[in-house]
Backbone bond lengths (Angstrom), bond angles and torsions (degrees), N, CA, C in turn:
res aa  C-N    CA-C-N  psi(-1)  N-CA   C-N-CA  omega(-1)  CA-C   N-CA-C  phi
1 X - - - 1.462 - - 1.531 108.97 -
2 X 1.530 107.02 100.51 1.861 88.31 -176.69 1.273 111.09 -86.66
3 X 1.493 110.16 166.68 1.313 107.48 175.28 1.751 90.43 -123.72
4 X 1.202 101.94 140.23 1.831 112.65 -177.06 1.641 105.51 -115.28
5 X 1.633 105.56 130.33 1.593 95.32 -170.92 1.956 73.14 -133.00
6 X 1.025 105.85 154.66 1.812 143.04 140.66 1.047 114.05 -84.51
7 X 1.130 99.09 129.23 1.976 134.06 -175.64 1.217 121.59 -143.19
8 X 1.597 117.26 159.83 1.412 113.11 173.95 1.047 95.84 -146.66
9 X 2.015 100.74 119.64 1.070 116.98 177.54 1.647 116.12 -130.12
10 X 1.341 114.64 140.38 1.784 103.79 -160.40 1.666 122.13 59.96
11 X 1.083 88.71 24.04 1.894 89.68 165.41 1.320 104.95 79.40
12 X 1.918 124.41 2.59 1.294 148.65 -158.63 1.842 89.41 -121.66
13 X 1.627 85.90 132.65 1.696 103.74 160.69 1.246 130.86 -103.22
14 X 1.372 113.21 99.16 1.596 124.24 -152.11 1.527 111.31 -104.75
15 X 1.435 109.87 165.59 1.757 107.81 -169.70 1.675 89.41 -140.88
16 X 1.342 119.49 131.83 1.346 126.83 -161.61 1.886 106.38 -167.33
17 X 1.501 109.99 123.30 1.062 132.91 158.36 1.906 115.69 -26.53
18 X 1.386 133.40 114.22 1.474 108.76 173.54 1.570 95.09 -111.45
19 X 1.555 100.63 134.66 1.723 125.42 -174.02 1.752 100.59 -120.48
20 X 1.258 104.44 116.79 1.683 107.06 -174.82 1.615 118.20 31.79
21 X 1.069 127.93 -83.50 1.957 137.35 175.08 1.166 97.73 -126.36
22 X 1.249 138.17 31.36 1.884 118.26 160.30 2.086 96.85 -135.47
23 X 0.941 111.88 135.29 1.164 116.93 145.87 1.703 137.08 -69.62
24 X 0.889 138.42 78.86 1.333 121.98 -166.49 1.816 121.51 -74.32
25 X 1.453 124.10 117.14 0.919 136.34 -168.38 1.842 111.91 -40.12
26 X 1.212 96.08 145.88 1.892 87.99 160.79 1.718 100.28 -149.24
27 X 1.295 108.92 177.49 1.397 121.36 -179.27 1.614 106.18 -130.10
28 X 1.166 106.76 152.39 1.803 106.11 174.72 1.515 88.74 123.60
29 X 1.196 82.23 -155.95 2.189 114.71 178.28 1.224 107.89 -101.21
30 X 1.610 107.90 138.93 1.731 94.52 165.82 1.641 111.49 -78.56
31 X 1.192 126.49 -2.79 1.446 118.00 -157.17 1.927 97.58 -124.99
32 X 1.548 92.40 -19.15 1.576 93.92 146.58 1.657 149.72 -104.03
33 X 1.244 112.19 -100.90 0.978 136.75 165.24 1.939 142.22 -95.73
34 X 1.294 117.18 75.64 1.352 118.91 -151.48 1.618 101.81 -119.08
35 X 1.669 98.22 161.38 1.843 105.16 -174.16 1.744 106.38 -147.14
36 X 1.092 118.99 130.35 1.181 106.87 -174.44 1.766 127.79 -65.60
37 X 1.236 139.77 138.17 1.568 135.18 -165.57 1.387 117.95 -72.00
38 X 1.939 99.04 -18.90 1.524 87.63 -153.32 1.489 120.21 113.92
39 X 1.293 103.04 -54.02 1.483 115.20 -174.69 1.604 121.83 -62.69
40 X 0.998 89.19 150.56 2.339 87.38 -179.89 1.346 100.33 -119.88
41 X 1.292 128.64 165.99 1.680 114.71 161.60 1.762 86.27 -147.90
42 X 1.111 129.08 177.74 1.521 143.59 -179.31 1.697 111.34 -93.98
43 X 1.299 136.66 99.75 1.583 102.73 177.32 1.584 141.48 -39.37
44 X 1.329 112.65 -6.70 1.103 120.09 -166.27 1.899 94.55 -94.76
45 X 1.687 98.49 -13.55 1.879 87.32 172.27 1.178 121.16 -102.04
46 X 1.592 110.82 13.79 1.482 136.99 -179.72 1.722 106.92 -74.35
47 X 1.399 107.10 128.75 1.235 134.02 167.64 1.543 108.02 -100.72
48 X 1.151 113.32 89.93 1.418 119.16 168.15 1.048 125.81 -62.32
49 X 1.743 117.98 130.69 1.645 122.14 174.15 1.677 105.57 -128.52
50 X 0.899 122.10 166.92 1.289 136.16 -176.25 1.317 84.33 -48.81
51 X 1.879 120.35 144.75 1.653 125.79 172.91 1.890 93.03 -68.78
52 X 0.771 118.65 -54.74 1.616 107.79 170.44 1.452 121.52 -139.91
53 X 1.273 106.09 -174.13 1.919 122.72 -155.99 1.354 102.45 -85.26
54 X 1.424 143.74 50.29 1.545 107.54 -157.45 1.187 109.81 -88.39
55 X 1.769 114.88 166.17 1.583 130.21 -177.18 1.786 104.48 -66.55
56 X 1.114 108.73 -14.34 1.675 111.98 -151.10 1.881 99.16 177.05
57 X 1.526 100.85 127.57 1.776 116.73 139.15 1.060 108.59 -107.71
58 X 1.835 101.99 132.83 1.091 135.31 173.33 1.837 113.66 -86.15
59 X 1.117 109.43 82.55 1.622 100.43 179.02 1.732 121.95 -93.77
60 X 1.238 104.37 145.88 1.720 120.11 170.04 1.353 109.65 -82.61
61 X 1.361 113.51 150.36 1.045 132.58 158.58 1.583 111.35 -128.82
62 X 1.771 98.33 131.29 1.844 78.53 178.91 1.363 118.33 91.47
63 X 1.378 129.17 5.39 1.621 141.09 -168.03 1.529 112.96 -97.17
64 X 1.824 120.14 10.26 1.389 118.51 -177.84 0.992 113.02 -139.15
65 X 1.007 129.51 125.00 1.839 151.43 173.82 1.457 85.43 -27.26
66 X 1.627 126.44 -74.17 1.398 124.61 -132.46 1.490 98.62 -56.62
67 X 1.818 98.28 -60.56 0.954 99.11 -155.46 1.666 133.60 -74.80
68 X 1.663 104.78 -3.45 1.471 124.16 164.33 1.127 104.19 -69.51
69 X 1.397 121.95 -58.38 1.743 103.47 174.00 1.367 133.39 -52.14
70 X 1.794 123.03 -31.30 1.331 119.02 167.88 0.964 119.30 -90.40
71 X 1.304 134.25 24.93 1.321 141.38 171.71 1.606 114.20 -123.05
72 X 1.501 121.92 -17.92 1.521 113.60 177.98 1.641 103.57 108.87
73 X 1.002 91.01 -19.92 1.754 91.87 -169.22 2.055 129.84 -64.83
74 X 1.181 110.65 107.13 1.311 93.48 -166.35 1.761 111.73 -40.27
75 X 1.386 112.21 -162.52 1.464 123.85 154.44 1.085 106.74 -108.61
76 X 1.651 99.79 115.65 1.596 113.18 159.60 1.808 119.01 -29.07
77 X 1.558 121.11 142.94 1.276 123.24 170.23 1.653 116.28 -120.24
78 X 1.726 106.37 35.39 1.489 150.11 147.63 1.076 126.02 -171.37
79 X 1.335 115.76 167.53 1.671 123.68 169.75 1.613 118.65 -42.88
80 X 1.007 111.86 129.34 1.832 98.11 179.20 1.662 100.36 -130.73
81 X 1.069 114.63 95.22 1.717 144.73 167.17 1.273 116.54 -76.76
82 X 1.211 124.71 160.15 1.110 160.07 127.87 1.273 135.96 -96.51
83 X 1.481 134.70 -177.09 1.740 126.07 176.92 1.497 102.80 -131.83
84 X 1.206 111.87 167.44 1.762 117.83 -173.25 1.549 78.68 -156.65
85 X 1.410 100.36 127.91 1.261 121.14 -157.24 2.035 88.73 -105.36
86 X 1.535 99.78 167.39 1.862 109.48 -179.51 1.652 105.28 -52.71
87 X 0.730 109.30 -22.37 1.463 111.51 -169.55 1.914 124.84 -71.76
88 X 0.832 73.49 -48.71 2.262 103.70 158.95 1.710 93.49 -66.56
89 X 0.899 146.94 -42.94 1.018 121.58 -167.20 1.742 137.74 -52.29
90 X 1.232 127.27 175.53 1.931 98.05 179.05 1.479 79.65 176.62
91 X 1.445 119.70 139.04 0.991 173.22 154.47 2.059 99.60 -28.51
92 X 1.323 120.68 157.89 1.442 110.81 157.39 1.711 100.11 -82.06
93 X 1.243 116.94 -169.11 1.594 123.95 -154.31 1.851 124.46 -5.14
94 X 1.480 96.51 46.50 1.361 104.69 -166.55 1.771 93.85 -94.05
95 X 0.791 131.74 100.59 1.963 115.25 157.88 1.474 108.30 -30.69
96 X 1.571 98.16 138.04 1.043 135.87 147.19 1.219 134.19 -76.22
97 X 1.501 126.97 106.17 1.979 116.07 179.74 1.369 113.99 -81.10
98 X 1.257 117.48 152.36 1.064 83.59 -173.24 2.002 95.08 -100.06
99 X 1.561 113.81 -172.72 1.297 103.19 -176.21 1.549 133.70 -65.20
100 X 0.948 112.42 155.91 1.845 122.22 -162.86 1.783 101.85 -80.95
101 X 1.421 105.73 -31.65 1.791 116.10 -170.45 1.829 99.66 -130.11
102 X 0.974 104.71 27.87 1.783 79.98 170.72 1.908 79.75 -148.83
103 X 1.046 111.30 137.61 1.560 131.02 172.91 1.313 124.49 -90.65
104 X 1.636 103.81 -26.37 1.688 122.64 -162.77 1.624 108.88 -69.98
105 X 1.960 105.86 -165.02 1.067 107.44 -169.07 1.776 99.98 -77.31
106 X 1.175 108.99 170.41 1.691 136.47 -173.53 1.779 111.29 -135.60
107 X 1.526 87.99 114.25 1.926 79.76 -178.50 1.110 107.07 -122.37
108 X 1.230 122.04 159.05 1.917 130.02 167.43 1.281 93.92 -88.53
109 X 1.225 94.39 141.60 1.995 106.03 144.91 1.398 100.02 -139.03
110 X 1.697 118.22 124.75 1.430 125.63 -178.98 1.502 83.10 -92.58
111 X 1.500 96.03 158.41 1.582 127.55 -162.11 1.639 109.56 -137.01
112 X 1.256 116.21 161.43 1.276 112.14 127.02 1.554 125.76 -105.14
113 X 1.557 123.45 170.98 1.360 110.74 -164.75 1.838 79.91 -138.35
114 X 1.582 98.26 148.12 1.471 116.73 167.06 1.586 107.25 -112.46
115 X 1.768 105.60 138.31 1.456 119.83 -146.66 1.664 81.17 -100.43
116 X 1.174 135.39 135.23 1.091 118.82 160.62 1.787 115.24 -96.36
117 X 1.197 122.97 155.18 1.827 104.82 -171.03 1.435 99.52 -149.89
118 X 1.446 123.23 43.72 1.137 150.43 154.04 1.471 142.65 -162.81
119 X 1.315 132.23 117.65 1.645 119.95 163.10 1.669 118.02 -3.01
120 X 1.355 112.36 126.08 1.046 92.28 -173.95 1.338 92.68 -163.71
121 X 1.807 112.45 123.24 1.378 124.48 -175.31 1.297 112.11 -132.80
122 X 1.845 150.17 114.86 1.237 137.10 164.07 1.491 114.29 81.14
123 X 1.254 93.62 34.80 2.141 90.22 -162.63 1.280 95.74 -86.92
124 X 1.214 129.74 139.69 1.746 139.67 166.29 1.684 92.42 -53.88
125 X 1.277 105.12 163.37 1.398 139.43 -160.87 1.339 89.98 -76.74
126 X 1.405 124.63 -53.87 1.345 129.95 -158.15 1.713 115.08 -63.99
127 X 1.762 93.42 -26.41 1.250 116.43 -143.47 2.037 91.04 -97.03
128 X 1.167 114.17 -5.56 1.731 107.52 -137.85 1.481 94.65 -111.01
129 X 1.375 126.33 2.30 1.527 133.61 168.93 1.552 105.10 -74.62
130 X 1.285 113.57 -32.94 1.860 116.83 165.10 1.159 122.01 -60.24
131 X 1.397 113.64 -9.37 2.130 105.42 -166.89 1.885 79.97 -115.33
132 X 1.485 120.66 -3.08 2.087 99.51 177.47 1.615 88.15 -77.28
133 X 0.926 94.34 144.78 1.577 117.91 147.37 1.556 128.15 -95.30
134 X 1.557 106.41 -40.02 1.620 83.63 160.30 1.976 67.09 175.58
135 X 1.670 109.51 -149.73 0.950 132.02 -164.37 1.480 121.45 -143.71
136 X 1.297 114.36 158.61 1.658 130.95 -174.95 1.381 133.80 -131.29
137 X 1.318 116.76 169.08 1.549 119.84 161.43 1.366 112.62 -80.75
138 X 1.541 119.99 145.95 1.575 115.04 154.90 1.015 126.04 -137.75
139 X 1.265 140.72 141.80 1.897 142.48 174.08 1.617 88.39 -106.89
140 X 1.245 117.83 99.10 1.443 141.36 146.80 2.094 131.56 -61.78
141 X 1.664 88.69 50.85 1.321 103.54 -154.00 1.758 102.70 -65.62
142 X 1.482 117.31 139.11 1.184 127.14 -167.84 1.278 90.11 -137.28
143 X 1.705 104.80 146.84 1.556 126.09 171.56 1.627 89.98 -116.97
144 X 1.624 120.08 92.65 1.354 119.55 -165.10 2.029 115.32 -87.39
145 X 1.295 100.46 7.71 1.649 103.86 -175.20 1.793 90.38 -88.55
146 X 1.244 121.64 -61.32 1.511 125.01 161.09 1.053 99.10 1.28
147 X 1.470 125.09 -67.23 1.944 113.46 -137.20 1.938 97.80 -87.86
148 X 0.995 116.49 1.96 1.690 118.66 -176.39 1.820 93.53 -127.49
149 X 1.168 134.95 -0.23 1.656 111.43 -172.38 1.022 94.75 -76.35
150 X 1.208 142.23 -47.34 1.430 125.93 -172.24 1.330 124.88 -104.26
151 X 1.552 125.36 127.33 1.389 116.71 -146.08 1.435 95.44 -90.11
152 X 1.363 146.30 1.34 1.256 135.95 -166.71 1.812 91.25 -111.66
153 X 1.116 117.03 -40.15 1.712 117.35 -176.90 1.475 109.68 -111.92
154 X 1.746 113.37 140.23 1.118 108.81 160.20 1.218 122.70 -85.78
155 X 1.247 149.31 158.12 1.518 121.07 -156.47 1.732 80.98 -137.45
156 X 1.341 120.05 69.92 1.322 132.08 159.31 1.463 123.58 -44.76
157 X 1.396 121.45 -54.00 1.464 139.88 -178.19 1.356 95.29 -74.96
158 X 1.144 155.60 -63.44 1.146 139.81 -172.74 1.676 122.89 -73.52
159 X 1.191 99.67 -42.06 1.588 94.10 152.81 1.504 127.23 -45.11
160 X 1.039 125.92 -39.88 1.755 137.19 -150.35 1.507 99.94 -121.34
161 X 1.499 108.69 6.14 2.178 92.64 -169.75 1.774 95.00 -139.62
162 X 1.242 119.04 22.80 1.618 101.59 177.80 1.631 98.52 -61.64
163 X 1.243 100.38 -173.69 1.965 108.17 -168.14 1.707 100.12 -78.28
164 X 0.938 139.00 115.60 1.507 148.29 177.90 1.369 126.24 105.58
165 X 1.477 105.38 -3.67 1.740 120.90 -153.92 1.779 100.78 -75.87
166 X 1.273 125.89 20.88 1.499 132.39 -134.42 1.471 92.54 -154.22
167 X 1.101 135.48 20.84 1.884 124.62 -165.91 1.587 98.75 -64.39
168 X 1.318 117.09 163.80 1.419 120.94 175.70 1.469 94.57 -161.43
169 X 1.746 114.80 160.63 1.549 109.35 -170.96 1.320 126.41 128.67
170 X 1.253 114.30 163.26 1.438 131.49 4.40 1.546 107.71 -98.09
171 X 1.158 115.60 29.80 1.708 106.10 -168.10 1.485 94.22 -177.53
172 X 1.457 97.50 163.70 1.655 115.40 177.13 1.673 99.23 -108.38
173 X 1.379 110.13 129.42 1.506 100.27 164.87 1.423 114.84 -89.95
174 X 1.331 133.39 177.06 1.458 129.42 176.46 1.383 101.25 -143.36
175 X 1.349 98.47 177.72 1.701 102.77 -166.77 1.696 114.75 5.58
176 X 1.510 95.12 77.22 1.615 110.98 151.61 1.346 111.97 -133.44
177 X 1.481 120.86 148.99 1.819 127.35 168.51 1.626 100.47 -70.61
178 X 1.247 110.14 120.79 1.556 108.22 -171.91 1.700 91.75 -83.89
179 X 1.700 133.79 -7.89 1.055 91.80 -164.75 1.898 96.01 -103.94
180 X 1.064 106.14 12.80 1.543 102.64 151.47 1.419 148.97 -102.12
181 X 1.177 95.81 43.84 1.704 138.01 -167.29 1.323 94.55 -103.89
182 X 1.595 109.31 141.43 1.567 136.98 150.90 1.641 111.79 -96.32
183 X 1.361 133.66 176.21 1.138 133.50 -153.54 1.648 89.57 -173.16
184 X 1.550 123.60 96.78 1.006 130.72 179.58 1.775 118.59 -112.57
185 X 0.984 122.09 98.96 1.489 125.28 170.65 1.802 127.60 -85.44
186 X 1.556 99.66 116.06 1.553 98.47 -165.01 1.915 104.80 -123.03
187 X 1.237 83.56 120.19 1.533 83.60 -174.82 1.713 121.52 -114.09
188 X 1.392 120.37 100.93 1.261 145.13 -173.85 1.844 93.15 76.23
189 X 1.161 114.40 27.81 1.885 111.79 155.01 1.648 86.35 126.35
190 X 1.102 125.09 -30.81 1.622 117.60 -162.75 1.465 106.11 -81.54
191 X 1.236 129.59 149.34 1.415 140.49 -168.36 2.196 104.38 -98.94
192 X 1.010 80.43 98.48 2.027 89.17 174.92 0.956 124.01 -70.60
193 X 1.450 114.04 -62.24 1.540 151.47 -178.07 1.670 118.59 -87.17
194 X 1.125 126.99 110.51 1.819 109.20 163.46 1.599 91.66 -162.48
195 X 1.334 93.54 100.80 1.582 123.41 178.96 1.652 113.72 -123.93
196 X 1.562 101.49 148.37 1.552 99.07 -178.47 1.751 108.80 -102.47
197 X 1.445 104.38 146.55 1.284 103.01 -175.44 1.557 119.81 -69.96
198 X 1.660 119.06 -28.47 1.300 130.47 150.53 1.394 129.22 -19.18
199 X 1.350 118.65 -34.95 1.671 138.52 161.91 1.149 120.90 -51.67
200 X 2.167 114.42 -29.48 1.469 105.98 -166.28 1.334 116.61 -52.99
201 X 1.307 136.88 165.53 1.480 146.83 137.96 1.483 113.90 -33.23
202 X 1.614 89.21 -83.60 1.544 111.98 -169.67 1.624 100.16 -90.61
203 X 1.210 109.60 120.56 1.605 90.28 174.10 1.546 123.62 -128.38
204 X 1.520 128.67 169.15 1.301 118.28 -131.24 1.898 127.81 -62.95
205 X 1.734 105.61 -8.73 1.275 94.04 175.31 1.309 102.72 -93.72
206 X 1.403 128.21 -1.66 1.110 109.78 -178.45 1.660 124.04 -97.53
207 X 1.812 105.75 -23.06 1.444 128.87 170.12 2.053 96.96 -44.96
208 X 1.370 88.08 -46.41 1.610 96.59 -173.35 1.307 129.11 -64.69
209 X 1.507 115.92 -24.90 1.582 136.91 161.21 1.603 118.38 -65.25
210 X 1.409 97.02 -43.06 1.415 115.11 -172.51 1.580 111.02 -65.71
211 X 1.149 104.27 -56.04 1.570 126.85 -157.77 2.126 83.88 -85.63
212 X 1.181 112.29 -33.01 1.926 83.08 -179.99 1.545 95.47 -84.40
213 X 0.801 134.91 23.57 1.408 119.17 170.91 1.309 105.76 -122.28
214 X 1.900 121.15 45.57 0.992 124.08 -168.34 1.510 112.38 -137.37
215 X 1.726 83.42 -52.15 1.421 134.11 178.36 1.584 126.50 -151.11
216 X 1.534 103.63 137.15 1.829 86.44 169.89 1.442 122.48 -81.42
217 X 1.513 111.34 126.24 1.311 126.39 151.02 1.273 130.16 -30.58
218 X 1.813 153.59 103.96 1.043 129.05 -130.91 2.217 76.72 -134.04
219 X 1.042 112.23 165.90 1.869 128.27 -166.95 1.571 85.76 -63.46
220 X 1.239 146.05 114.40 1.371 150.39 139.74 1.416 95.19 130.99
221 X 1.260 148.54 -34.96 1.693 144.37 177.03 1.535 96.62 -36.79
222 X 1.541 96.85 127.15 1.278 105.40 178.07 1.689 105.30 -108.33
223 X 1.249 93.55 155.83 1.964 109.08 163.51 0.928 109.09 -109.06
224 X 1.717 124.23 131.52 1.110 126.38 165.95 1.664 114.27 -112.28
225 X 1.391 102.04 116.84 1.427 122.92 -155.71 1.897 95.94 -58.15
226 X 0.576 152.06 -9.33 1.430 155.62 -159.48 1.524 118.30 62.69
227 X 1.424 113.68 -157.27 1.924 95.79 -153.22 1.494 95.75 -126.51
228 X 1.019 132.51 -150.98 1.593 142.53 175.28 1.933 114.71 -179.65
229 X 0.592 120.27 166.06 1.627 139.95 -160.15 1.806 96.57 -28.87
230 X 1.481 90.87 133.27 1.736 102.07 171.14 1.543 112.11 114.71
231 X 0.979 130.50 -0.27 1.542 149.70 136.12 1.004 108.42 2.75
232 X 1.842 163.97 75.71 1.065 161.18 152.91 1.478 134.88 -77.02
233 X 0.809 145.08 175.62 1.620 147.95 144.58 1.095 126.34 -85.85
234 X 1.703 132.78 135.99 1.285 139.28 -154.95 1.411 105.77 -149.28
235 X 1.678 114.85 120.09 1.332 129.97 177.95 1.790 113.05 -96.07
236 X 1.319 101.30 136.75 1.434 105.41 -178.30 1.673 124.30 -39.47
237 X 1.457 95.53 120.75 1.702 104.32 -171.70 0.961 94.22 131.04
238 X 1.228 145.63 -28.50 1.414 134.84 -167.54 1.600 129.53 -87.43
239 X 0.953 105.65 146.56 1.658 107.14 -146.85 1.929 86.58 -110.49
240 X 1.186 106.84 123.12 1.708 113.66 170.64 1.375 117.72 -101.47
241 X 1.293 158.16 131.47 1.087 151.30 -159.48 2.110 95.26 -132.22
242 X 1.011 142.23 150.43 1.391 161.74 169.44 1.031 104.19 -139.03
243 X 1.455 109.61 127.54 1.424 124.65 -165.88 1.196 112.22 -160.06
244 X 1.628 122.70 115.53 1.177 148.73 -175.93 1.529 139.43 -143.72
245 X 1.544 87.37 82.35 1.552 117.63 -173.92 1.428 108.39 -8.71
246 X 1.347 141.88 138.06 1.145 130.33 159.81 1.425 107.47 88.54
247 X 1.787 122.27 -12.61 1.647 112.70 168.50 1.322 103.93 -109.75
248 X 1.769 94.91 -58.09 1.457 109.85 -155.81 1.692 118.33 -179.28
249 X 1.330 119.83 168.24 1.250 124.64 148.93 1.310 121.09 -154.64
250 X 1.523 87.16 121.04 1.678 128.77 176.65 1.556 109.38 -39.07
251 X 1.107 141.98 152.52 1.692 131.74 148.58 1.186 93.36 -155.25
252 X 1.642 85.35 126.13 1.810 97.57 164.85 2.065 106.81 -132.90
253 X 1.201 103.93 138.03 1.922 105.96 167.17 1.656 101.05 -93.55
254 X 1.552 112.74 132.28 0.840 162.89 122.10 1.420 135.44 -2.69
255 X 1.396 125.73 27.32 1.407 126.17 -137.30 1.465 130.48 112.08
């Protein structure tokens, strides 16, 4: 099962296999054609970058049994998204700022994220397990007073896109069943979050059918499956960890 992370090492943007504490180097494309160098490096001499570039995250809201039921919320009868634009994006051990104009509360929601690793427009359901490429961590950071201050606008995009609010990482897994995945969120060591991905609504070959018949899916655009119970608020200093056996775990500080 590889897991593929992006790095920058020597002022060079590299794509490399991670095996217990070494990454092993490769050359090529991740979404094409790649060969290994030879090379080893240590993770701890790893410069983490986003596992890839995407045009667009596609996020859910509303994608878990649990948490629609303890909240009142019907079940959606589609996907109901939003976008988190390049800018939100952030690195694993990258800091987080927090915002320059909003003072309020700040929440995590750990995720899982679907890698997409092909063009991808209108694909049948059956058909749309060919355009994943594999899977991720996510901190789905929300400034949640935003989306109600103003009673005439929801202010979705600004809630969901300050500069880092978007982390993803540190790696894509491949050939794994995403729906036998846990989804563990740990914030300064304590465990918040530990939800099964089996719960989703919409789930990932089908988010992927849905959503190209919306928009095209472009080689690295990620989905972020949406979150479920354990949703908190987090003051600067605080260290969030996403952790998902079998992909990865994310860490980003907070301030």
């Amino acid at each position: 099962m590889p897991l593929w992370a992006r790095i920058k090492l020597d002022d060079d943007i590299r794509i490399g296999i991670v095996d217990g504490d070494v990454i092993h180097l490769h050359e090529g494309d991740l979404f094409g054609t790649s060969a290994p160098t030879g090379r080893s490096i240590g993770l701890d001499e790893a410069q983490f970058l986003t596992p890839t570039q995407p045009t667009k995250m596609v996020a859910l809201w509303n994608n878990y049994r649990a948490a629609a039921e303890k909240n009142g919320w019907a079940v959606p009868a589609e996907p109901l998204y939003f976008i988190k634009t390049p800018n939100a994006f952030a690195a694993h051990r990258q800091p987080i700022r927090p915002p320059r104009t909003f003072d309020g509360r700040v929440v995590y929601e750990g995720e899982l994220g679907v890698v997409i690793g092909k063009r991808c427009s209108g694909v049948a359901i059956d058909d749309a397990v060919d355009f994943i490429f594999g899977y991720t961590c996510i901190n789905d950071m929300t400034a949640p007073e935003l989306l109600t201050r103003d009673a005439a606008f929801a202010q979705w995009t600004r809630a969901k896109n300050f500069d880092g609010f978007g982390p993803f990482g540190p790696v894509v897994a491949t050939d794994v069943d995403p729906m036998t995945l846990v989804v563990r969120t740990l914030v300064n060591g304590r465990e918040r979050q530990n939800y099964r991905c089996d719960d989703m609504i919409f789930r990932p070959a089908e988010l992927v059918s849905r959503l190209s018949q919306d928009m095209t899916l472009e080689p690295g655009d990620v989905i972020a499956c949406g979150t479920s119970l354990g949703v908190l608020p987090i003051r600067p200093g605080t260290t969030v960890e996403v952790a998902i056996d079998g992909v990865g775990l994310l860490s980003n500080t907070y301030g």
